[in-house]
C-alpha positions in Angstrom: 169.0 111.7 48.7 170.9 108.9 50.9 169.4 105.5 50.9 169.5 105.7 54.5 167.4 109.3 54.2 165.1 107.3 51.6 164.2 104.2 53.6 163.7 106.9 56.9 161.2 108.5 55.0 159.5 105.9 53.0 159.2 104.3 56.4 157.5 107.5 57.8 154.9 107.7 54.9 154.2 104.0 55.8 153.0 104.9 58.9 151.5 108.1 58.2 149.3 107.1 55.3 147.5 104.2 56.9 146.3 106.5 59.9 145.6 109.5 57.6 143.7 106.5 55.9 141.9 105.4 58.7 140.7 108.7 59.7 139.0 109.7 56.6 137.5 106.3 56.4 135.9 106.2 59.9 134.2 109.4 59.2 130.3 108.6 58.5 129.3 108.6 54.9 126.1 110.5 53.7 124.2 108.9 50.3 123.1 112.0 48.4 120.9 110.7 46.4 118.8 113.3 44.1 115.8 113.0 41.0 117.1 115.6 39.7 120.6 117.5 38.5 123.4 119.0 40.5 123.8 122.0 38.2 120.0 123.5 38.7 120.3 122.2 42.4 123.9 123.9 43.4 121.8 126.4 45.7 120.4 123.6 47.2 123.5 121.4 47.8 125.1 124.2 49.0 122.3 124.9 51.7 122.3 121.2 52.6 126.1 121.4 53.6 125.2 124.8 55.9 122.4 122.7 57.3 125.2 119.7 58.6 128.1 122.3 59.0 125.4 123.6 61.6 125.3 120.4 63.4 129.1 120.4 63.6 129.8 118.3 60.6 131.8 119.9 57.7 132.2 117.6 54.5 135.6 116.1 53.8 136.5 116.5 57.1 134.1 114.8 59.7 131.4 113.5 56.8 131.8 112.4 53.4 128.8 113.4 51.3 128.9 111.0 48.1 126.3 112.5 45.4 124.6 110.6 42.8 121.9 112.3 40.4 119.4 110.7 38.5 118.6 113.7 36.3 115.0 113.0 36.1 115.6 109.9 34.8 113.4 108.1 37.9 114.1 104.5 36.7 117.8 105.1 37.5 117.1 105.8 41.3 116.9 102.2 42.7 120.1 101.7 41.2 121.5 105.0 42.3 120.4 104.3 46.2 121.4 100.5 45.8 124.8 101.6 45.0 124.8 103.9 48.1 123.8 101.4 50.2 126.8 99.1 49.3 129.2 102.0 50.2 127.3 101.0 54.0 126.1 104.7 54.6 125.1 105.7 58.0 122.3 108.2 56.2 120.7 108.5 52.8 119.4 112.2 51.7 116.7 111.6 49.2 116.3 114.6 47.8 112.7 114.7 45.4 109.1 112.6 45.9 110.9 109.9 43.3 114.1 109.5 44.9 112.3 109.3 48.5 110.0 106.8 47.3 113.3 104.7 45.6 114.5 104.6 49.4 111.4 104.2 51.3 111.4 100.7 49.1 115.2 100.2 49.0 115.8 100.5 53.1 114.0 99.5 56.0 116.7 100.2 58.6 119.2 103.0 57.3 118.0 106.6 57.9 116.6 108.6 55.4 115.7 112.3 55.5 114.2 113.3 52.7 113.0 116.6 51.2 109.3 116.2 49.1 107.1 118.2 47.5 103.7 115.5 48.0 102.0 114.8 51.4 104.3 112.2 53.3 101.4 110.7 55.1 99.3 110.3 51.7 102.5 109.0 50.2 103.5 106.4 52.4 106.4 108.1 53.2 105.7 108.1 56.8 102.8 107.1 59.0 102.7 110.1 61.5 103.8 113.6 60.7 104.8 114.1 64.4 106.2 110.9 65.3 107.5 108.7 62.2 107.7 105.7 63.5 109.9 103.9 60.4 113.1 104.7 59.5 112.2 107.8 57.4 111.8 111.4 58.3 112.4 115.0 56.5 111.6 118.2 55.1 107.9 118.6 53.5 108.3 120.9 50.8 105.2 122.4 49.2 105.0 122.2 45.6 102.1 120.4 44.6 99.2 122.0 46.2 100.9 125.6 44.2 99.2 125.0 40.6 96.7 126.9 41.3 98.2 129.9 42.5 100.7 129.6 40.0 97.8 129.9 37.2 96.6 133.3 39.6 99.8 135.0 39.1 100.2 134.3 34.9 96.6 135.4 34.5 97.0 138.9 36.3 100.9 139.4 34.2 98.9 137.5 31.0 94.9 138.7 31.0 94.2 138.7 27.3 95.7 134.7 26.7 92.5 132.6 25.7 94.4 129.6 26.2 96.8 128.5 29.1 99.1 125.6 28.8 100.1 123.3 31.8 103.2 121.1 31.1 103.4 117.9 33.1 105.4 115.0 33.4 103.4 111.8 32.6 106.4 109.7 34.6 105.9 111.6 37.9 103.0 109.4 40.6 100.9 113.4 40.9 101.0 113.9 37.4 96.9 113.4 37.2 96.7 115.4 40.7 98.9 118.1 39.4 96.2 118.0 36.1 93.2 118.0 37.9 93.9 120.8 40.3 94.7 123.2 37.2 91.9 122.3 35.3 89.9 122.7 38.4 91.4 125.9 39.6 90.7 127.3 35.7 87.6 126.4 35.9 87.2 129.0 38.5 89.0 131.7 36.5 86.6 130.8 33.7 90.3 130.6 32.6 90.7 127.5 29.1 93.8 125.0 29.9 95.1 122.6 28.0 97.1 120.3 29.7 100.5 118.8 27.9 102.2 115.7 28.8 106.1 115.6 28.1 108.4 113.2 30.3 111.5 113.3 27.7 113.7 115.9 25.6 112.1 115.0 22.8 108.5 115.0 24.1 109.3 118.3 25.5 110.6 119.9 22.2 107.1 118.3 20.8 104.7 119.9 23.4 106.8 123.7 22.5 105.8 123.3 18.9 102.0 122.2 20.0 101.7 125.2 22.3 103.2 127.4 19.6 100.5 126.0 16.7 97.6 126.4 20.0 98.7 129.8 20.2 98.9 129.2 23.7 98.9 132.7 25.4 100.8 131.5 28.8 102.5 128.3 30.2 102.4 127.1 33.8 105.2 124.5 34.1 104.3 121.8 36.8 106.7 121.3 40.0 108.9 117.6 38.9 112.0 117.4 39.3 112.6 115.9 35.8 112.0 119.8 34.5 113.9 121.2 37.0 116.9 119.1 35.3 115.5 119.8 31.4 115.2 123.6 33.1 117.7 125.3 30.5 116.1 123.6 28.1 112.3 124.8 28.9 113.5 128.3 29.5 115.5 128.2 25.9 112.0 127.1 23.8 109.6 129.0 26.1 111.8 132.3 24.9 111.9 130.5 21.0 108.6 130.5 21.1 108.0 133.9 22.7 105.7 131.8 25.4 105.5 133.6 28.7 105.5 130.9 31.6 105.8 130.5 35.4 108.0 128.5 37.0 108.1 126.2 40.4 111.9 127.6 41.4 113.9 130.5 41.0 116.6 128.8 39.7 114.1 129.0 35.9 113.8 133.0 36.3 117.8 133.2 37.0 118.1 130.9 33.9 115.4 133.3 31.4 112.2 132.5 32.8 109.9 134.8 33.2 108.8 134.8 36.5 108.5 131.7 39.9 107.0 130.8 42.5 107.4 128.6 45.1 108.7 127.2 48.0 111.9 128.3 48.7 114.2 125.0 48.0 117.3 126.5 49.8 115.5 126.5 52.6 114.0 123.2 52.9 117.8 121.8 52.1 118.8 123.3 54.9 116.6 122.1 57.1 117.6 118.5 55.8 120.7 118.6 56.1 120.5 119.8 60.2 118.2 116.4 60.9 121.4 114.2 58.8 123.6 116.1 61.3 121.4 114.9 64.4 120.6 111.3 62.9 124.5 111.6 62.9 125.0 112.4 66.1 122.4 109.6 67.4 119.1 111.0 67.4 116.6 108.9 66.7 113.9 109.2 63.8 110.8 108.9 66.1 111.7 112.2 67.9 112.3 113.6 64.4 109.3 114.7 63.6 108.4 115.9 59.8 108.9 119.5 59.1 107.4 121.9 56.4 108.9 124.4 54.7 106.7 127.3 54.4 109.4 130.3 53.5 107.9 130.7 49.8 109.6 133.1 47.3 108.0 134.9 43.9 110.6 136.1 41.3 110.0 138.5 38.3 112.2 138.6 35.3 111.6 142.1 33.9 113.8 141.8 30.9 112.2 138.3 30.3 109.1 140.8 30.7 110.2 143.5 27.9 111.4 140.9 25.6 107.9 139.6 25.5 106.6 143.4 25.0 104.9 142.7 28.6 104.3 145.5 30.9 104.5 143.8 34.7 101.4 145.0 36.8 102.4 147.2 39.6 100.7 145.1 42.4 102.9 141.9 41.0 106.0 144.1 41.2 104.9 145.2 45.2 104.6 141.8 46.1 107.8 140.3 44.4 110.7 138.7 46.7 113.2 139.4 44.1 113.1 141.5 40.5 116.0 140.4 38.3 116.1 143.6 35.9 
């Protein structure tokens, strides 16, 4: 190449780069900020991104989503969002009851839509479901108030089991909620729980070997999003152990779990991720008001089921949104 052809174009790059630069930069930047993992969540990420691309905004293009996990380490969210907040972003997605709690204390004045599975009025999350008057809004996603039906569904797939087993995280604020409501909802099966606390790997492998020594007959698995991250490594132990459990999200049954139930996450995302694209647009949170997400899915694993020698009841099989055979 000529010098002459060489100083042409490095002078053309000079001037393209900085407005290609530009561009990208002025578009809005979204703090993704979740108390879980990205690998278990993927469904949900990927509904979030519908939910904006709805709302006209298509990541890497018009938005920039930056994502930072916590992976049910909760101590690590104030951090996580603090970082997020230096990067000046114009809305944070707290994604999980800990992570919306880490922004509720970390912001006063950027938006936040989050996506929780606990009362938002009870939390402090927001003062009005129909008109949040802070500077938080979102998605109410029902996991907490599930336990007990949770506990219905193994009892009619588990009859004979003397003993249930509820694992819950000690770490999460509704851990003692989340206790109470199985041991009262046994109660009225006339149904024995025994309720194990785990809130690390190791505390997790530890409560396995318990159950196992209990001859627990069935294992509910409470809704926290540190087990949705430690998920593969439930499902691996609960199939070790030949323990047959129920799960708060499909994702577990997809993974080996025997069967879910709950509210469907992909859903709830979605809806999240259409109030960023409106905060983005300059709606204002007041005339956001709270939504719940009420679209709730139950997944069988029938070769979880055989592996177990357990013969699915036909009535569970009618009712099921989706049998993974």
């Amino acid at each position: 190449m000529r010098r002459r052809e060489f100083i042409k174009l490095i002078g053309n790059s000079a001037l393209v780069w900085p407005l290609a630069a530009r561009a990208q930069t002025a578009a809005p930047v979204v703090g993704f900020i979740n108390s879980g993992s990205s690998q278990p969540q993927a469904l949900a990420v990927a509904a979030y991104r519908r939910g904006l691309e709805e709302t006209g905004f298509i990541d890497g293009k018009n938005v920039l989503i930056e994502s930072r996990w916590a992976d049910g380490e909760y101590d690590r969210l104030p951090g996580l969002i603090a970082d997020s907040i230096k990067r000046n972003v114009a809305v944070i997605m707290a994604g999980g009851p800990p992570a919306a709690q880490a922004a509720r204390k970390a912001t006063s004045t950027i938006p936040v839509v989050f996506t929780t599975g606990d009362d938002p009025v009870q939390a402090g999350l927001v003062d009005s479901i129909n008109r949040p008057a802070g500077n938080l809004t979102g998605v109410h996603i029902f996991f907490s108030e599930l336990e007990a039906k949770k506990l219905g569904l193994l009892l009619e797939i588990v009859p004979q089991a003397t003993m249930i087993a509820a694992l819950v995280n000690p770490g999460y604020r509704r851990a003692d909620g989340q206790a109470k409501e199985l041991t009262a909802a046994a109660q009225k099966f006339g149904q024995q729980i025994q309720i194990v606390r785990a809130g690390s790997e190791g505390e997790i492998r530890t409560a396995f070997a318990t159950m196992k020594e209990s001859k627990i007959g069935g294992l509910i698995v409470a809704a926290d999003p540190f087990f949705n991250a430690k998920r593969d490594q439930i499902v691996s132990l609960a199939a070790q152990y030949a323990i047959p459990g129920v799960y708060e999200q499909r994702a577990f049954a997809v993974a080996g779990g025997l069967m879910s139930y709950g509210t469907n996450i992909a859903d709830g995302y979605r809806q999240a991720g259409i109030y960023t694209g409106r905060i983005l647009k300059g709606e204002k949170i007041i005339n956001l008001p709270v939504l719940q997400s009420t679209k709730f899915e139950f997944v069988i694993n029938l070769k979880v089921a055989k592996s177990l020698g357990i013969t699915v009841p036909t009535n569970l099989l009618s009712i099921a949104d989706d049998v993974i055979e």
